[in-house]
C-alpha positions in Angstrom: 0.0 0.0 0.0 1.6 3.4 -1.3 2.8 5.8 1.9 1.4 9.0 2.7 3.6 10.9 0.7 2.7 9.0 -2.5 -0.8 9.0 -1.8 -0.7 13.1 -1.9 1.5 12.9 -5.7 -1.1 14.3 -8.2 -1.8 12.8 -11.4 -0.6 15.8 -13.6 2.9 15.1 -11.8 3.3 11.2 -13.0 0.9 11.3 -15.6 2.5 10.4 -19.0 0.6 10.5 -22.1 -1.4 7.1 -22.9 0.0 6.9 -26.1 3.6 7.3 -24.9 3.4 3.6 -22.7 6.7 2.3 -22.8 8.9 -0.1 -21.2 12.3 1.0 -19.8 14.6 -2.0 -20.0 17.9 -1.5 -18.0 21.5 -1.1 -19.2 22.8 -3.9 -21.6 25.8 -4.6 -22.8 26.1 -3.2 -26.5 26.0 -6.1 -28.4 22.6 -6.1 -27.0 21.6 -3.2 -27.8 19.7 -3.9 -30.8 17.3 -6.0 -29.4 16.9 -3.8 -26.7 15.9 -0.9 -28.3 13.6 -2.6 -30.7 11.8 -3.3 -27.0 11.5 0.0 -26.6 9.8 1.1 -29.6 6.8 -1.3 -29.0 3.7 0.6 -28.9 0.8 -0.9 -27.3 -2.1 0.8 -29.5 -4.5 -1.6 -28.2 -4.3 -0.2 -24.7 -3.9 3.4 -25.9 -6.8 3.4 -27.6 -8.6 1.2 -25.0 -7.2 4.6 -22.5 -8.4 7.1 -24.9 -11.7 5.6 -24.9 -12.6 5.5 -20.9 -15.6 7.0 -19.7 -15.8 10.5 -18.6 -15.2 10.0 -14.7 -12.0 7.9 -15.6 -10.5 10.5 -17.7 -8.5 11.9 -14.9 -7.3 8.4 -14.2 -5.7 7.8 -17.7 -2.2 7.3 -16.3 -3.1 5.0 -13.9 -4.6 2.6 -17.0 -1.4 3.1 -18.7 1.4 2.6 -16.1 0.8 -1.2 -15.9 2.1 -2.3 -19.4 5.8 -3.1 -18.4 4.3 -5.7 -15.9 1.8 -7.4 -18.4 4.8 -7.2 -20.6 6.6 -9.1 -18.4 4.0 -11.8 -18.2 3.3 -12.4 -22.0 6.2 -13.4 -24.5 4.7 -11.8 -27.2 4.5 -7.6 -26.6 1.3 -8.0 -28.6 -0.3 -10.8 -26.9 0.6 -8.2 -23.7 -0.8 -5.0 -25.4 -4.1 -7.3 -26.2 -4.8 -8.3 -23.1 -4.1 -5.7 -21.2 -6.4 -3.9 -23.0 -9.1 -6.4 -22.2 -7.9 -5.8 -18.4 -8.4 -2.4 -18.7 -12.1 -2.7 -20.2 -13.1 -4.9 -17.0 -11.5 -2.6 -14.5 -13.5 0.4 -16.2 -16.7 -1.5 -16.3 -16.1 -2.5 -12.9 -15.5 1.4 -11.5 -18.4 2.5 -13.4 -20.6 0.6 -11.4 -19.1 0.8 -8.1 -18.5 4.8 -7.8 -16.6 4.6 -4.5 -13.5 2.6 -6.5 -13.1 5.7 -8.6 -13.1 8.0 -5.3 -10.4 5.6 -3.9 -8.5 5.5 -6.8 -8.7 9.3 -7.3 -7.2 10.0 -3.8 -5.2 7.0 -4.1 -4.2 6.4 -8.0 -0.8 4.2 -7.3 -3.4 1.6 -5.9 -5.2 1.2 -8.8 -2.2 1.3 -10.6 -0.5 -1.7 -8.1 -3.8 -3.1 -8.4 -3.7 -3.4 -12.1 0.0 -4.9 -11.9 -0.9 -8.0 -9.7 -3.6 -8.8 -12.2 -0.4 -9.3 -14.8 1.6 -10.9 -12.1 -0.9 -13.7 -11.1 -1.5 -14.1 -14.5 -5.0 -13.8 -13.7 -8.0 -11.7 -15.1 -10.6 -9.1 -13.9 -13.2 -11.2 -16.2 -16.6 -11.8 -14.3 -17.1 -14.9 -16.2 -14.1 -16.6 -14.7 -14.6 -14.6 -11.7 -10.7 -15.2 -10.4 -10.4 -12.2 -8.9 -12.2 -8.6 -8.4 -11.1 -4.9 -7.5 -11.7 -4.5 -4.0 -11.2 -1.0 -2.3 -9.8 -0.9 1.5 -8.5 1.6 3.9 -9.1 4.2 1.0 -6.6 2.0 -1.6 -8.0 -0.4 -4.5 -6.4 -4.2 -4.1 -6.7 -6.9 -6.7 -8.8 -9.9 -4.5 -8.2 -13.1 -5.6 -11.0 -15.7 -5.3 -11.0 -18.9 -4.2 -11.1 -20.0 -7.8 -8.5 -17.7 -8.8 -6.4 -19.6 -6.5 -7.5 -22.6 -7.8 -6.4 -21.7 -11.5 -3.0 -20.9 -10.0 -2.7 -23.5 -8.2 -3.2 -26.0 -11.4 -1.9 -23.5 -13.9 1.1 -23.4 -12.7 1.6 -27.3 -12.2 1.1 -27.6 -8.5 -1.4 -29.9 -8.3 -3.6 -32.0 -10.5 -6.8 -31.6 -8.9 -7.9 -29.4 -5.8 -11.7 -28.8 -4.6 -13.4 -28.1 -1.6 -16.8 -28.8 -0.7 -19.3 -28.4 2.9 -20.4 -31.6 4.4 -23.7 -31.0 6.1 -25.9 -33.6 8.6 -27.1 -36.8 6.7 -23.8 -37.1 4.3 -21.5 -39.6 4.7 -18.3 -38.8 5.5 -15.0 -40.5 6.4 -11.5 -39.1 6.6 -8.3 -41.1 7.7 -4.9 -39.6 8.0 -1.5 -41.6 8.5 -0.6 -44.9 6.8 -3.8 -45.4 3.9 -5.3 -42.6 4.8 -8.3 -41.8 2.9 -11.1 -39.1 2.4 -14.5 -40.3 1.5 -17.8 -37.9 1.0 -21.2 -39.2 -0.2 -23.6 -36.0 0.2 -27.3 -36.6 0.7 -28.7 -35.2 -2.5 -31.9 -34.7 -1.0 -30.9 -33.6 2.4 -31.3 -29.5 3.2 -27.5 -27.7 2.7 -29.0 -25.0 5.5 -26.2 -23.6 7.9 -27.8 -24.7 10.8 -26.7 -28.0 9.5 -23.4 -27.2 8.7 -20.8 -29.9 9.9 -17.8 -28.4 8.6 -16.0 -28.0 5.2 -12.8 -29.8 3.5 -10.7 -29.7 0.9 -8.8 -32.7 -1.2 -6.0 -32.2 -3.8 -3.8 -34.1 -6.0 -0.1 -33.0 -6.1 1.5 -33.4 -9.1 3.6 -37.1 -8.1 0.1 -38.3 -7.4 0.1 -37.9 -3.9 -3.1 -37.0 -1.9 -3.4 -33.8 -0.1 -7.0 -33.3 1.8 -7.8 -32.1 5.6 -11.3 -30.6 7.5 -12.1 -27.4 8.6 -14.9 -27.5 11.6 -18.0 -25.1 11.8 -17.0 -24.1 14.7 -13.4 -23.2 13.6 -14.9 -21.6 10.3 -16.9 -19.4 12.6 -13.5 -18.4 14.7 -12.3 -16.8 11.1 -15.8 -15.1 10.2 -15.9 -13.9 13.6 -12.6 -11.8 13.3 -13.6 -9.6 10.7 -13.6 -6.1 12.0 -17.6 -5.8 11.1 -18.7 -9.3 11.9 -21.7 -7.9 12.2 -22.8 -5.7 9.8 -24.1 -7.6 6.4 -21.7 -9.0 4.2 -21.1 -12.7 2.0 -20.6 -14.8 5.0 -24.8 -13.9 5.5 -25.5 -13.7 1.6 -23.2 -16.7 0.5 -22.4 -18.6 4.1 -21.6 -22.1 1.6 -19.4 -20.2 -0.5 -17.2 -18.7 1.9 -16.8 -22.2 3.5 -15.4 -23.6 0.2 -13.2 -20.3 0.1 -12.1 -20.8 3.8 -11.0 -24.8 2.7 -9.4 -23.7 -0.4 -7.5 -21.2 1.1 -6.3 -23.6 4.2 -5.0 -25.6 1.0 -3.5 -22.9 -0.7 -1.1 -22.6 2.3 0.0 -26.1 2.8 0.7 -26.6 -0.9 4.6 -25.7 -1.3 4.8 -23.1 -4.1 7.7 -24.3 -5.9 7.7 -22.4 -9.3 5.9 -19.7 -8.3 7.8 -16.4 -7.6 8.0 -14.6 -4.1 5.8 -12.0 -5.4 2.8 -13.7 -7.3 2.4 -15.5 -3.8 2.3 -12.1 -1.9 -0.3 -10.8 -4.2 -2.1 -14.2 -4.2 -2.2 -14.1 -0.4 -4.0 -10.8 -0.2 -7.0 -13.3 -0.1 -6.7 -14.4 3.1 -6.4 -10.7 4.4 -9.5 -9.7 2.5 -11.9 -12.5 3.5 -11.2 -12.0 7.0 -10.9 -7.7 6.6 -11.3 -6.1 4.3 -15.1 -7.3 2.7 -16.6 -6.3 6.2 -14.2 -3.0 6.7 -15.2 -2.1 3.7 -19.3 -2.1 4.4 -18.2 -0.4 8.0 -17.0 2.6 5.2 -20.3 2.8 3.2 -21.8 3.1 6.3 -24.9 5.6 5.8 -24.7 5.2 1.9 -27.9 3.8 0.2 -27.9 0.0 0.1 -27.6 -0.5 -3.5 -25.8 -2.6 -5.5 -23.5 -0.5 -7.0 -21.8 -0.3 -3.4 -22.1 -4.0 -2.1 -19.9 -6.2 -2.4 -20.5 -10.0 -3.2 -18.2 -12.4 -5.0 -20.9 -14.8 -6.4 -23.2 -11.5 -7.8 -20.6 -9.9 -9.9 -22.4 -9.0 -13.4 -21.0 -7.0 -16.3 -19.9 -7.4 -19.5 -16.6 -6.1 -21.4 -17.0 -2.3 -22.6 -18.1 -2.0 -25.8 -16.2 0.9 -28.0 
């Protein structure tokens, strides 16, 4: 999160043009230089135009759309490939802002967190896209962050080459259920598909993976030990997806207990950092940030809710 100091930098101090994105690659030796600068000269239209494009109430946030290129440049091979779907990037972020109003206040007062925000999409190699839903921009403490979901960290996870296979599920009153650990251990669920999947019935949740060698990975997650982590949030209880979407926050609670057992060979120091903003966010930031709209019209444009994210890419 940018210091005080940076927060206060105005846009007309950092802002470069959109057109002008570049990527600044540091001294080489000279019989490198060739390549190097034809780096340089790559001109990501798609995004500029994509920048020149924004609504009106982004306008003043051009910069903050443009900065991010060296960091999906990073993550893509191909410039182009970069330049295209960063672009895409950008048209979910706007569409996103436009219906929430209080992420463009946050970025406005805060525009290095939208552009940080932006980078960790690149980073995690993941996407703002509502139909995948792998992650969302989330604002906090008056910054935007890049949340992860649970199946954002699920792609990872298998996109990476972790694991095979890794789900989670809730086991409720009238399923079967069997775990062993030690020598041929075992995990065994057989849900009643007629029994009710109400919270008052709640057993507990679980996940089970399959590292890469073939080896099992699976352990439980009690009720009453999920409801020690919803319990922490700063707002526990003012409305927010553990009451809308109790099941679903289970399943995100497993995967994430998962998610930091699994050794993350492969995956740099960094992508981790930004994946792990999850687990600060479901137990934070979702309810801080309903504490902040306190007194604001209970709409949706201002509510939160992982499983209720609709819109569609910006059309030009």
């Amino acid at each position: 999160m940018a210091t005080e100091q940076t927060n206060q930098l105005s846009l007309e101090q950092t802002k470069p043009a959109p057109a002008d994105i570049s990527v600044k690659a540091p001294e080489q030796p000279k019989q490198q230089e060739a390549a190097v600068t034809k780096k340089e000269k790559f001109t990501p239209e798609l995004c500029a135009s994509t920048i020149s494009k924004l609504p009106e109430p982004l306008q003043a946030l051009k910069v903050c759309f443009a900065q991010p290129f060296d960091a999906f440049r990073k993550a893509f091979k191909d410039p182009a490939e970069a330049d295209r779907v960063m672009a895409k990037e950008i048209d979910f972020a706007a569409q996103a802002m436009m219906a929430t109003p209080y992420l463009i206040k946050c970025a406005t007062s805060n525009p290095l967190s939208l552009v940080n925000a932006l980078k960790n999409v690149a980073l995690t190699n993941s996407t703002l896209n509502p139909v995948l839903k792998q992650g969302y921009l989330v604002p906090f403490g008056g910054a935007i962050t890049f949340m992860p979901s649970y199946m954002g960290l699920v792609d990872v996870l298998i996109n990476n080459g972790l694991v095979r296979k890794i789900e989670a599920h809730c086991v409720f009153e009238g399923d079967k259920f069997e775990i062993k650990h030690g020598s041929g251990g075992y995990l065994n669920h057989i849900p009643d598909p007629w029994g009710s999947r109400d919270k008052i019935r709640l057993k507990g949740a679980y996940y089970y993976a399959v590292m890469t060698d073939g080896t099992e990975l699976f352990d439980t997650i009690p009720v009453d030990e999920i409801e020690k982590i919803r319990k922490r949030a700063p707002s526990a209880k003012s409305s927010s997806p553990w009451d809308t979407d109790y099941e679903q926050m289970c399943v995100k609670t497993a995967i994430r207990r998962a998610f930091k057992f699994i050794a993350k060979n492969g995956i740099s120091e960094d992508k981790v950092k930004a994946l792990e903003a999850v687990f600060d966010y479901d137990e934070k930031a979702e309810q801080s940030w309903i504490a902040e709209q306190k007194g604001k019209p209970a709409t949706s444009n201002n509510r939160f809710d992982e499983e209720e994210v609709e819109y569609e890419e910006i059309k030009n």
